[in-house]
HTML snippet that shows the backbone in 3Dmol.js (N, CA, C, O; Angstrom):
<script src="https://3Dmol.org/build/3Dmol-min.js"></script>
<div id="view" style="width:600px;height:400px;position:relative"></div>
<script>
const pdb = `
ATOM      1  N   UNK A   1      68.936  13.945  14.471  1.00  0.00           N
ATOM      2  CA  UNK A   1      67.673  13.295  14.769  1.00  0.00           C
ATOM      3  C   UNK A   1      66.691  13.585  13.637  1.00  0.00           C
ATOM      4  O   UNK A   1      66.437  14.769  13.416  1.00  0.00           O
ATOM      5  N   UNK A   2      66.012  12.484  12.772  1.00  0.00           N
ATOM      6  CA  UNK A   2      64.922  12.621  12.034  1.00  0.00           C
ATOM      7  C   UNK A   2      63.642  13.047  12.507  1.00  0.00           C
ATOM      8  O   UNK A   2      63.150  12.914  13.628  1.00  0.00           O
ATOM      9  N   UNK A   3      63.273  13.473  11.684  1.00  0.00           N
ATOM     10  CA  UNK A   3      61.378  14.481  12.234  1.00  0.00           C
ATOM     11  C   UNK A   3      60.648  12.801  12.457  1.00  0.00           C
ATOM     12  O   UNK A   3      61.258  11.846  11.975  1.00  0.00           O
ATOM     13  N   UNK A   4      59.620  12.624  13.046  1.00  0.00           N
ATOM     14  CA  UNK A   4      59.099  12.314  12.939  1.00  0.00           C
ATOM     15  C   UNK A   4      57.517  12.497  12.735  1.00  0.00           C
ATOM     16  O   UNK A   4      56.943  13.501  13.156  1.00  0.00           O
ATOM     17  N   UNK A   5      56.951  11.621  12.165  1.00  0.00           N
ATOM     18  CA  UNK A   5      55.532  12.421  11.266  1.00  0.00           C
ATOM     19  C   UNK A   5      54.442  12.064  12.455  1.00  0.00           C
ATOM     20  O   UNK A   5      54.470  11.081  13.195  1.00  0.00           O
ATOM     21  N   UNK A   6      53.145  13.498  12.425  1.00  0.00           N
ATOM     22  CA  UNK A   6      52.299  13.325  13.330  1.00  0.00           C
ATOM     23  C   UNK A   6      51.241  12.010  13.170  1.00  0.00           C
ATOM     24  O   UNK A   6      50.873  11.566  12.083  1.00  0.00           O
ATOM     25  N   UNK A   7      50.862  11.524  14.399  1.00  0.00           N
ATOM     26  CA  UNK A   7      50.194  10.555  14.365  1.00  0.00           C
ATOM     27  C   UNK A   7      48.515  11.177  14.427  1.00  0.00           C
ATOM     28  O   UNK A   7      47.831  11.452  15.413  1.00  0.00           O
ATOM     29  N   UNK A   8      48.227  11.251  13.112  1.00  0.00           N
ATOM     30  CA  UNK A   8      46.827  11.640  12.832  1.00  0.00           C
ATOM     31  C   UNK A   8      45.611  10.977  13.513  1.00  0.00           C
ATOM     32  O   UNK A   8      44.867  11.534  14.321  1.00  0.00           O
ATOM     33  N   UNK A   9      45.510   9.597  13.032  1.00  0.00           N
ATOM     34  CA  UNK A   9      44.538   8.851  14.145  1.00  0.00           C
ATOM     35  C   UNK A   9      45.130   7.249  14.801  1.00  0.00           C
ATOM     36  O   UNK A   9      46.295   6.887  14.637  1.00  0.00           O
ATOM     37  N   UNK A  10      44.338   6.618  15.370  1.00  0.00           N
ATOM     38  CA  UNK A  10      45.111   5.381  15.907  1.00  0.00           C
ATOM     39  C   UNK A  10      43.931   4.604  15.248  1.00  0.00           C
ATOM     40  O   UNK A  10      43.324   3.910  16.064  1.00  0.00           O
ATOM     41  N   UNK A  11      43.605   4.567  14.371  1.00  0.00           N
ATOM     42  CA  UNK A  11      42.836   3.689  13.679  1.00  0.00           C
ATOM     43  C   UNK A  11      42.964   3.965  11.879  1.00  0.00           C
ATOM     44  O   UNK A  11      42.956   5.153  11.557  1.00  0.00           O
ATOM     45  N   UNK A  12      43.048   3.198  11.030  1.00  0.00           N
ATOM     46  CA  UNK A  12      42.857   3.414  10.087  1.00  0.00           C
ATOM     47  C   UNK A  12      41.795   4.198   8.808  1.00  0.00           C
ATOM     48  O   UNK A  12      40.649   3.777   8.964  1.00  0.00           O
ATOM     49  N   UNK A  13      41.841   4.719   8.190  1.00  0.00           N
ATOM     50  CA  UNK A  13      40.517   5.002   7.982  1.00  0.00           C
ATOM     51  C   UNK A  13      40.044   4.555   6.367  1.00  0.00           C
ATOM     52  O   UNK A  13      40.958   4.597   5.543  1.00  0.00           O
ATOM     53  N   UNK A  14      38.864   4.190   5.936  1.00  0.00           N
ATOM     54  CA  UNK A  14      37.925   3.621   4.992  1.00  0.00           C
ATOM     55  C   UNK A  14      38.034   4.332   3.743  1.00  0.00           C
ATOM     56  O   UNK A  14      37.705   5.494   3.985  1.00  0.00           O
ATOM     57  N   UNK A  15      38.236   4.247   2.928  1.00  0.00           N
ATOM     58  CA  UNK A  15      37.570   5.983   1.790  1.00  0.00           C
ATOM     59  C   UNK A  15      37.515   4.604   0.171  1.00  0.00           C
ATOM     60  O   UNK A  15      38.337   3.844  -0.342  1.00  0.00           O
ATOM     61  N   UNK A  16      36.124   4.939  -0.061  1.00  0.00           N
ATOM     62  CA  UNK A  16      35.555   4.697  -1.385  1.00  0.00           C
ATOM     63  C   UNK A  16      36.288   4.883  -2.563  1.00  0.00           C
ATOM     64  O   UNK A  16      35.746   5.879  -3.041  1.00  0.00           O
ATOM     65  N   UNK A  17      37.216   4.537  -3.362  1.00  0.00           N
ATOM     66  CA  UNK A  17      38.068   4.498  -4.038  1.00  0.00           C
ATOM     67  C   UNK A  17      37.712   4.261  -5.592  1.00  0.00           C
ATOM     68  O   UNK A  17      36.784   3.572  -6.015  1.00  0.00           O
ATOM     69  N   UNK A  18      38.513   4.876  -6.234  1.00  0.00           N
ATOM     70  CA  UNK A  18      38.061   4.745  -8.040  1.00  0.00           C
ATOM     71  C   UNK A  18      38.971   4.058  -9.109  1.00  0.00           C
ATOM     72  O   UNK A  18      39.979   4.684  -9.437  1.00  0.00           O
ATOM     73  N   UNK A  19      38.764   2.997  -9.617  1.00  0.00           N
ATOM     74  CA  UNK A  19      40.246   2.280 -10.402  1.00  0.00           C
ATOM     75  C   UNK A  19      40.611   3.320 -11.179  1.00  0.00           C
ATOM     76  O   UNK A  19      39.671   3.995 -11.598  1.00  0.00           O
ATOM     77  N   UNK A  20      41.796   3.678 -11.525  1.00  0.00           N
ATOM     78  CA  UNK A  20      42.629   4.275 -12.058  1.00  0.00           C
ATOM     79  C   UNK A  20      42.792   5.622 -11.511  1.00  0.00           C
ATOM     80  O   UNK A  20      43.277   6.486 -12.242  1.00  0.00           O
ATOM     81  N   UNK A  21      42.459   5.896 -10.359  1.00  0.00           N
ATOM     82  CA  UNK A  21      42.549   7.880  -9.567  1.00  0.00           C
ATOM     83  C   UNK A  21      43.341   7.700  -8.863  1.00  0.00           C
ATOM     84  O   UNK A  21      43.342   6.808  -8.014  1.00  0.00           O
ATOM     85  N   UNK A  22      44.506   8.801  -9.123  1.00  0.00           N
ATOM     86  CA  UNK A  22      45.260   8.865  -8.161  1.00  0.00           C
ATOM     87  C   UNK A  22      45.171   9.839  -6.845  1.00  0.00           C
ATOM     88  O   UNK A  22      44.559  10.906  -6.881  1.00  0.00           O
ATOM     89  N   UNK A  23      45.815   9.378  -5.741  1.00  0.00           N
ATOM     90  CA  UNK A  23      45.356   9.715  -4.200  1.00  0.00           C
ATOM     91  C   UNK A  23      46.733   9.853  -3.884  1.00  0.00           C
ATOM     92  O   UNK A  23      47.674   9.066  -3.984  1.00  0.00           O
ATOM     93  N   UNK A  24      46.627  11.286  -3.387  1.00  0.00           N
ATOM     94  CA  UNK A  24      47.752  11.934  -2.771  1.00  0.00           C
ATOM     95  C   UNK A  24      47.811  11.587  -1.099  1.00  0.00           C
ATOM     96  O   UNK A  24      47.358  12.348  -0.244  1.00  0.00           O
ATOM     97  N   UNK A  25      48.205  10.795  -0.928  1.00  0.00           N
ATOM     98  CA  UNK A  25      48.493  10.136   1.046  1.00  0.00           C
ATOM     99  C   UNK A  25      49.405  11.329   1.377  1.00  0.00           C
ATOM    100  O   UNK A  25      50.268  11.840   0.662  1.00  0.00           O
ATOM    101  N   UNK A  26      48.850  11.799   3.163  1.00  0.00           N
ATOM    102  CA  UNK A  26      49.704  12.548   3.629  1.00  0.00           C
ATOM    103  C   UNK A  26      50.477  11.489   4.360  1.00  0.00           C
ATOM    104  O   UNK A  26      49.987  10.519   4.940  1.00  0.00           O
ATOM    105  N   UNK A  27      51.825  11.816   4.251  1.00  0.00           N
ATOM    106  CA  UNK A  27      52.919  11.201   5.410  1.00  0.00           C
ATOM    107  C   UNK A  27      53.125  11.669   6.608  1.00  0.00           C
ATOM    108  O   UNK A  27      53.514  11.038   7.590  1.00  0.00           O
ATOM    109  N   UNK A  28      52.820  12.964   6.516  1.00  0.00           N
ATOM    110  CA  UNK A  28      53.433  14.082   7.634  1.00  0.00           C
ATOM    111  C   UNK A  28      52.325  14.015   9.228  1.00  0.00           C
ATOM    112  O   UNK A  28      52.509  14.382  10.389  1.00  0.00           O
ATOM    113  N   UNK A  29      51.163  13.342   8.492  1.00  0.00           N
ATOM    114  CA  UNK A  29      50.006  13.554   9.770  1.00  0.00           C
ATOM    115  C   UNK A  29      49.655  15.033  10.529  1.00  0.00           C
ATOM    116  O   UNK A  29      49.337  15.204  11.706  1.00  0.00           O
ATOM    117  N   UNK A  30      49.837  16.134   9.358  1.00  0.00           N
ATOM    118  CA  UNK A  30      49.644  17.745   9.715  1.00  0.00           C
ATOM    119  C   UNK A  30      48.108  17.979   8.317  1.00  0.00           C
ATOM    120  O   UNK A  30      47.415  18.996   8.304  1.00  0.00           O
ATOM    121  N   UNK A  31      47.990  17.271   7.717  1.00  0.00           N
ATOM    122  CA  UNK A  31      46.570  17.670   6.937  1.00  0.00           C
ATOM    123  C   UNK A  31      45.642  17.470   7.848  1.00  0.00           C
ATOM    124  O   UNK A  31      45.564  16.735   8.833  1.00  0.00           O
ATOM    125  N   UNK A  32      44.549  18.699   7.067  1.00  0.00           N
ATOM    126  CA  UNK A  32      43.622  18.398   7.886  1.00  0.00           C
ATOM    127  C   UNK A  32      42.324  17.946   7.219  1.00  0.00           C
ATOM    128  O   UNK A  32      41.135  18.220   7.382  1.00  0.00           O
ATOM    129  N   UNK A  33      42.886  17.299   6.560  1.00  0.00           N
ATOM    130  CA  UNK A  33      41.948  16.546   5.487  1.00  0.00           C
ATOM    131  C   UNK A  33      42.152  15.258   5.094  1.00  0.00           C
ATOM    132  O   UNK A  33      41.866  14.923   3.945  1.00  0.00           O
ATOM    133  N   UNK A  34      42.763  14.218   6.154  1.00  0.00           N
ATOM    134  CA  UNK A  34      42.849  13.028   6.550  1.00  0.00           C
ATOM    135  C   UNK A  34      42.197  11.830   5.473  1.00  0.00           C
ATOM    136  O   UNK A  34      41.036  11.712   5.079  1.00  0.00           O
ATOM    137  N   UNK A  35      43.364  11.032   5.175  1.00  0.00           N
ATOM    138  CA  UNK A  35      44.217  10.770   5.050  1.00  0.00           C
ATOM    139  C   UNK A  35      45.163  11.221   3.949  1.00  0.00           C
ATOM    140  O   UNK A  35      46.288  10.869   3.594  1.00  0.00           O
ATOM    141  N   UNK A  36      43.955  12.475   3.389  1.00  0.00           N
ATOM    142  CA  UNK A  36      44.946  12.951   2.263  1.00  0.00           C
ATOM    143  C   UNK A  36      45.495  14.010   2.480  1.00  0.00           C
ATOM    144  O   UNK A  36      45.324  14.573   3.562  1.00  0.00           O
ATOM    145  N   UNK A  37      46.389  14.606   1.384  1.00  0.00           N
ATOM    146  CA  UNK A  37      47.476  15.597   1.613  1.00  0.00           C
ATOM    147  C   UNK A  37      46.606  16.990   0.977  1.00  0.00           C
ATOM    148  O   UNK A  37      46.027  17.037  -0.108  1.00  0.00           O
ATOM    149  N   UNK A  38      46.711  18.058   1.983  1.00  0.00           N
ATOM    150  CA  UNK A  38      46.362  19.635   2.130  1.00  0.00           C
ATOM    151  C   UNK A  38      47.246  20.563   1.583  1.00  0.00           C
ATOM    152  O   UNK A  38      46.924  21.663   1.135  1.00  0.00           O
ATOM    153  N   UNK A  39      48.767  19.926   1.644  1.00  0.00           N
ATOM    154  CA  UNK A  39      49.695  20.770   1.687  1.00  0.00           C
ATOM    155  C   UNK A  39      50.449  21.240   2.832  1.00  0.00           C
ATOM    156  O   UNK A  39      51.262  22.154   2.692  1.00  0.00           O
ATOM    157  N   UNK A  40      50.216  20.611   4.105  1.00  0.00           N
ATOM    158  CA  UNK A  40      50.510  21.053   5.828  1.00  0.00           C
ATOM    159  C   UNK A  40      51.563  20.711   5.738  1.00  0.00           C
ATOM    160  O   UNK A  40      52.131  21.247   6.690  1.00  0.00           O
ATOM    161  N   UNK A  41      52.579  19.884   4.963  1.00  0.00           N
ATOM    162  CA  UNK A  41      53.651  19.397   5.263  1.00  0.00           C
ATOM    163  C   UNK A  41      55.479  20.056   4.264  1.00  0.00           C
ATOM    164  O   UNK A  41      56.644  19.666   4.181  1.00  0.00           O
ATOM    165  N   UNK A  42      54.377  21.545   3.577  1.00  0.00           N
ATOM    166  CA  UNK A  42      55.277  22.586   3.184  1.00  0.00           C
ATOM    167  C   UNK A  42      56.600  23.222   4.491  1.00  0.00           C
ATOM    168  O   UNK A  42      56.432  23.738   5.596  1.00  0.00           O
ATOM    169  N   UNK A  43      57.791  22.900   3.763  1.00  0.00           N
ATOM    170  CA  UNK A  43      58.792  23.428   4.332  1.00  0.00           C
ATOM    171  C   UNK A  43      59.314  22.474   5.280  1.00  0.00           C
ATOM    172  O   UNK A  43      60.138  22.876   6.102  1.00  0.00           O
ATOM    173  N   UNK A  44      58.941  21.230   5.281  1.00  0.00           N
ATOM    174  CA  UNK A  44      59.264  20.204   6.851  1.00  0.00           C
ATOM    175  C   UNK A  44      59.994  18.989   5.797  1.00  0.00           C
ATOM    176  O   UNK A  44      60.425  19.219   4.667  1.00  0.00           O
ATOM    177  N   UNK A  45      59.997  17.773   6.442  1.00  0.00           N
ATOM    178  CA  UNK A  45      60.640  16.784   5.772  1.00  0.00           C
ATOM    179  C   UNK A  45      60.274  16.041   5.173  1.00  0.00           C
ATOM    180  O   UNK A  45      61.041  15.258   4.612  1.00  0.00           O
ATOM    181  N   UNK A  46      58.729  15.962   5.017  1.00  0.00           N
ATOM    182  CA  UNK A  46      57.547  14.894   4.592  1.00  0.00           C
ATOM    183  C   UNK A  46      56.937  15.107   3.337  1.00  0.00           C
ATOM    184  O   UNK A  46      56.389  16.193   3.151  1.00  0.00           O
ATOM    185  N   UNK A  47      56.939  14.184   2.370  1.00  0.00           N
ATOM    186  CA  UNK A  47      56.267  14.527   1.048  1.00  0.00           C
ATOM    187  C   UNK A  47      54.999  14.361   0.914  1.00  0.00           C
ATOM    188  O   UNK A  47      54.550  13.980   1.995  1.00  0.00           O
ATOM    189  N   UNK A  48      54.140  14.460   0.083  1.00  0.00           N
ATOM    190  CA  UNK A  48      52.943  13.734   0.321  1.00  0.00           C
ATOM    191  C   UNK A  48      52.992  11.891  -0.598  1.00  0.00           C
ATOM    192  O   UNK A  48      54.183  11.897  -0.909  1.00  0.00           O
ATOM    193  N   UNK A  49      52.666  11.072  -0.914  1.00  0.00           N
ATOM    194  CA  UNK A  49      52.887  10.077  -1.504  1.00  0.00           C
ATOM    195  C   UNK A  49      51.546   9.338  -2.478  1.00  0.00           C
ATOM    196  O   UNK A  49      50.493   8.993  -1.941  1.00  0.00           O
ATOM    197  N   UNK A  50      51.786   9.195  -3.824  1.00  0.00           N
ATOM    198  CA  UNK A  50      50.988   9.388  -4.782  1.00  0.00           C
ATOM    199  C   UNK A  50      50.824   7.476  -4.815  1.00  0.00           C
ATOM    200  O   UNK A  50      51.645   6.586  -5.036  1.00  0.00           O
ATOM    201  N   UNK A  51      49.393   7.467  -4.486  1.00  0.00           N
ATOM    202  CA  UNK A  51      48.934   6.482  -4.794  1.00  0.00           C
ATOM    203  C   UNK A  51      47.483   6.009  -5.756  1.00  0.00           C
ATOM    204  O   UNK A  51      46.430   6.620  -5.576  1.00  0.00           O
ATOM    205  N   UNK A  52      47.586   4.736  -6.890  1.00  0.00           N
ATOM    206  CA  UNK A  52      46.818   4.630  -7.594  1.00  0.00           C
ATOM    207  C   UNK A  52      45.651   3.814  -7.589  1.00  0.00           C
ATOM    208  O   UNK A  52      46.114   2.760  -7.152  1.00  0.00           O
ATOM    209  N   UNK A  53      44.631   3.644  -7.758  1.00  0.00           N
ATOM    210  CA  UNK A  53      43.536   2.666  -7.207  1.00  0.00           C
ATOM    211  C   UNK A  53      43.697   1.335  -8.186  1.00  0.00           C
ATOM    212  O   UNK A  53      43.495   1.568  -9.378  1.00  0.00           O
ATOM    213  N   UNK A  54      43.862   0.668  -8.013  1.00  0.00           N
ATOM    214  CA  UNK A  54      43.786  -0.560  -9.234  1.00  0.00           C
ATOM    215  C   UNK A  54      42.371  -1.142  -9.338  1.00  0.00           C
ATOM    216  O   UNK A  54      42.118  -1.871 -10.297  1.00  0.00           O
ATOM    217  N   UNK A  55      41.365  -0.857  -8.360  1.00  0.00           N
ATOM    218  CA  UNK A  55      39.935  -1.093  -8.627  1.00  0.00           C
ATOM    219  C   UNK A  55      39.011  -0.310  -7.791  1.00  0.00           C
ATOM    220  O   UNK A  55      39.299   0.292  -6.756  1.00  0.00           O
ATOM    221  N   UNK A  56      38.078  -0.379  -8.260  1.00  0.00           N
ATOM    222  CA  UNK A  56      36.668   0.715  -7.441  1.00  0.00           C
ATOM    223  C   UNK A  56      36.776  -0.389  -6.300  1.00  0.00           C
ATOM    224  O   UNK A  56      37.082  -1.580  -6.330  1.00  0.00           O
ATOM    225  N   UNK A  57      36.265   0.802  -4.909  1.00  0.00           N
ATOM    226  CA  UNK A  57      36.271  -0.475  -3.638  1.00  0.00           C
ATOM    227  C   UNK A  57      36.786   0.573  -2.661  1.00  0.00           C
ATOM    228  O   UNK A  57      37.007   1.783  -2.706  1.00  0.00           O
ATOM    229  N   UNK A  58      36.886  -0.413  -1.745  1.00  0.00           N
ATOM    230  CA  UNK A  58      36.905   0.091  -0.388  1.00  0.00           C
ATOM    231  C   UNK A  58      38.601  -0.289  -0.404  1.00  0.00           C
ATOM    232  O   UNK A  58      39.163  -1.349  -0.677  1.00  0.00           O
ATOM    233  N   UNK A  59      39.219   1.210   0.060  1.00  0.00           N
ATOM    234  CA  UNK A  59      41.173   0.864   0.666  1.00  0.00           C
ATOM    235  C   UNK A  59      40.766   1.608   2.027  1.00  0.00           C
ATOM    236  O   UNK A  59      40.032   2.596   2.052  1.00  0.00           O
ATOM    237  N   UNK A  60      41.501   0.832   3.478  1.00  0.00           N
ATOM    238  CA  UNK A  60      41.646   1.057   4.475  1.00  0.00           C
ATOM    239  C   UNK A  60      43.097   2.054   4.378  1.00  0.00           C
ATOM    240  O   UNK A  60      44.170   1.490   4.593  1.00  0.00           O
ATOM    241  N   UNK A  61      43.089   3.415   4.079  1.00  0.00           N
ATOM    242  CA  UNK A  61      44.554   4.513   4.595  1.00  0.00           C
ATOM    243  C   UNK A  61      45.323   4.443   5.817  1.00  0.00           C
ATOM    244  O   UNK A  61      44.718   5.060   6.693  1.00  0.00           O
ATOM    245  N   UNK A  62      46.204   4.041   6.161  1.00  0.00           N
ATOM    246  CA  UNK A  62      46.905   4.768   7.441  1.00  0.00           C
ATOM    247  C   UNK A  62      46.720   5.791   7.946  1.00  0.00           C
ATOM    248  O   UNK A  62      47.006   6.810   7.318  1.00  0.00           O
ATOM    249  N   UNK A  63      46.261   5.859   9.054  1.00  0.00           N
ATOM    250  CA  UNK A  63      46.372   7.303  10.011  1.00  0.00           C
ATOM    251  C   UNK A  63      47.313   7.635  11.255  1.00  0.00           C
ATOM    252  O   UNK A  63      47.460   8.660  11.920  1.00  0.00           O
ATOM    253  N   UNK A  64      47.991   6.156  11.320  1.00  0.00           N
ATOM    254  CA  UNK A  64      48.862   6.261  12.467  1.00  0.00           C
ATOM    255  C   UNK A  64      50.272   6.839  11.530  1.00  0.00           C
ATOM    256  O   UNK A  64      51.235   7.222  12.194  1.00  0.00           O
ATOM    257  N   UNK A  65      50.342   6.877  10.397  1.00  0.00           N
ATOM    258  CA  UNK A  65      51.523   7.453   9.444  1.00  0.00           C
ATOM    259  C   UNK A  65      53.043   6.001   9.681  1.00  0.00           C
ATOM    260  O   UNK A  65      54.121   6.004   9.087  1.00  0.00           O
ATOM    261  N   UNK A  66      52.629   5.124  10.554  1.00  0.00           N
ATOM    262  CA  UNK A  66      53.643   4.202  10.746  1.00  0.00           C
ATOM    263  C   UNK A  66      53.331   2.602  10.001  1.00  0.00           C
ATOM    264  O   UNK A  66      53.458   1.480  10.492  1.00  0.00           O
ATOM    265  N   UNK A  67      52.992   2.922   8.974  1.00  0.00           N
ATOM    266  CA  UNK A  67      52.416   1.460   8.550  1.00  0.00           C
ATOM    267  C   UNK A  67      53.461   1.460   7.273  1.00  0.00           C
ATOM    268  O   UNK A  67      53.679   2.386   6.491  1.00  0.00           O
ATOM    269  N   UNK A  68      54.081   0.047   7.300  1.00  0.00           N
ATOM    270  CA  UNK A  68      54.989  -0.381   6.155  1.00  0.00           C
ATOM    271  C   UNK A  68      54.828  -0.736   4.968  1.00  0.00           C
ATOM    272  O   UNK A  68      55.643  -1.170   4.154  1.00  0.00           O
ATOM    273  N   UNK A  69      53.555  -0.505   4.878  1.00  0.00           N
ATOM    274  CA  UNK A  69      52.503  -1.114   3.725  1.00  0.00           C
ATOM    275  C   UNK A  69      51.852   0.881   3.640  1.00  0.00           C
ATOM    276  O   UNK A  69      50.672   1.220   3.719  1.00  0.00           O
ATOM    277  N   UNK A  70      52.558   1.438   3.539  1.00  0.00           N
ATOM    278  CA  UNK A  70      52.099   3.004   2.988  1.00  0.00           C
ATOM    279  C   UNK A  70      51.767   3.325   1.555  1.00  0.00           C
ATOM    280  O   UNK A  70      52.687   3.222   0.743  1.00  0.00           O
ATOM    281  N   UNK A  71      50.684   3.667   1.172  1.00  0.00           N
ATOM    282  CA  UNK A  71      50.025   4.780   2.526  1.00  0.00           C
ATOM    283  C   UNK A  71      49.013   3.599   3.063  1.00  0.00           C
ATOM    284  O   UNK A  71      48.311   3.993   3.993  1.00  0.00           O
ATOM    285  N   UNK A  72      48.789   2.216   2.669  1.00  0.00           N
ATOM    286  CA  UNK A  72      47.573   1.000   3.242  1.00  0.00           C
ATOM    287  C   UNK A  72      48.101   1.013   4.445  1.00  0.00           C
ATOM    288  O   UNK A  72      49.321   0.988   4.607  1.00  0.00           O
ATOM    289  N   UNK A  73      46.895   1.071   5.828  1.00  0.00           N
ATOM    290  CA  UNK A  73      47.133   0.064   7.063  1.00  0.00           C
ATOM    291  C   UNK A  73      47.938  -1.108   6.725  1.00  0.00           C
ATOM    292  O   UNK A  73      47.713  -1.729   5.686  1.00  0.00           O
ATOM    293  N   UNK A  74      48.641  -1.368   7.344  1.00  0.00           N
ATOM    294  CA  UNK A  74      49.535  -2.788   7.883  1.00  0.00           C
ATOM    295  C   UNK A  74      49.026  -3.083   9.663  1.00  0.00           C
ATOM    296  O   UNK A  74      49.635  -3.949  10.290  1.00  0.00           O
ATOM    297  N   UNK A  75      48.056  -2.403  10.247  1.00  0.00           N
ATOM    298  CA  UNK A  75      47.825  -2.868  11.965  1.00  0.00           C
ATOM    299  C   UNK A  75      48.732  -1.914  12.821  1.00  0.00           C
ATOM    300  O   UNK A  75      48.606  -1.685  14.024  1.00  0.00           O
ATOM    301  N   UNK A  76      49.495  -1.501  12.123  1.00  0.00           N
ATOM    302  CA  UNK A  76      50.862  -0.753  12.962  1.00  0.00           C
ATOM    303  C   UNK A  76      50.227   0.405  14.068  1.00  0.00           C
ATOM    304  O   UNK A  76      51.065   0.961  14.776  1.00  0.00           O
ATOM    305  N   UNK A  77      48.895   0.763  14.234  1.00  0.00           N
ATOM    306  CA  UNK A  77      48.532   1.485  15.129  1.00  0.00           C
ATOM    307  C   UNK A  77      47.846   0.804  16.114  1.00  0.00           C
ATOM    308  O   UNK A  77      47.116   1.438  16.876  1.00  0.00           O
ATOM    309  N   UNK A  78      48.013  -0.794  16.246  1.00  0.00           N
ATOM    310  CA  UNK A  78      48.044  -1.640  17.344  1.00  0.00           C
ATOM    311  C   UNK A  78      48.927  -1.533  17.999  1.00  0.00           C
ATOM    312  O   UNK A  78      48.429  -1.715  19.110  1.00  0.00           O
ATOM    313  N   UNK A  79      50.285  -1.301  18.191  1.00  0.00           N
ATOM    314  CA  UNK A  79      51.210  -1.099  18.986  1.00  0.00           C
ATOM    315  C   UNK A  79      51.260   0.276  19.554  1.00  0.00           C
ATOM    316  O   UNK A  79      52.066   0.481  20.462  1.00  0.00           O
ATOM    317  N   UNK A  80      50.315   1.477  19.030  1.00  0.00           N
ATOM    318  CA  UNK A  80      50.608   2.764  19.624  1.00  0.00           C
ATOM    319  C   UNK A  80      49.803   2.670  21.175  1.00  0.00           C
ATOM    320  O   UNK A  80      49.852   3.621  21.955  1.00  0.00           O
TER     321      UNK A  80
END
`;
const viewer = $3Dmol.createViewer("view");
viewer.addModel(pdb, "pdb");
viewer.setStyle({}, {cartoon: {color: "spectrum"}});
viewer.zoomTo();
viewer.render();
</script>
């Protein structure tokens, strides 16, 4: 049986973004520094996942950790 990763929030969340910075997404949903990675997911199965801004602006993160469009919302915490 695979781990499955904690479901941090059931809504997506907002964060002000910089073209060219990269943003460490947690997968694991154990940071506690939402939606990014703390390091909570040492020793388990979950990496953190390195993402790049392609422009200043607003990116909606996943917090339900189930979106197919990772680490972006895809809605997928409509079905939780």
């Amino acid at each position: 049986m695979s781990e499955s990763p904690i479901v941090a929030a059931k809504a997506p969340m907002k964060i002000t973004v910089e073209a060219g910075k990269d943003y460490w997404w947690c997968s694991c949903g154990k940071s506690a520094k939402q939606p990014f990675c703390d390091g909570s997911h040492k020793g388990g199965a979950f990496t953190p996942m390195k993402w790049t801004a392609e422009k200043d602006g607003d990116a909606w993160f996943c917090a339900c950790k189930g979106s197919t469009k990772a680490p972006l919302c895809d809605g997928s915490h409509k079905a939780l």
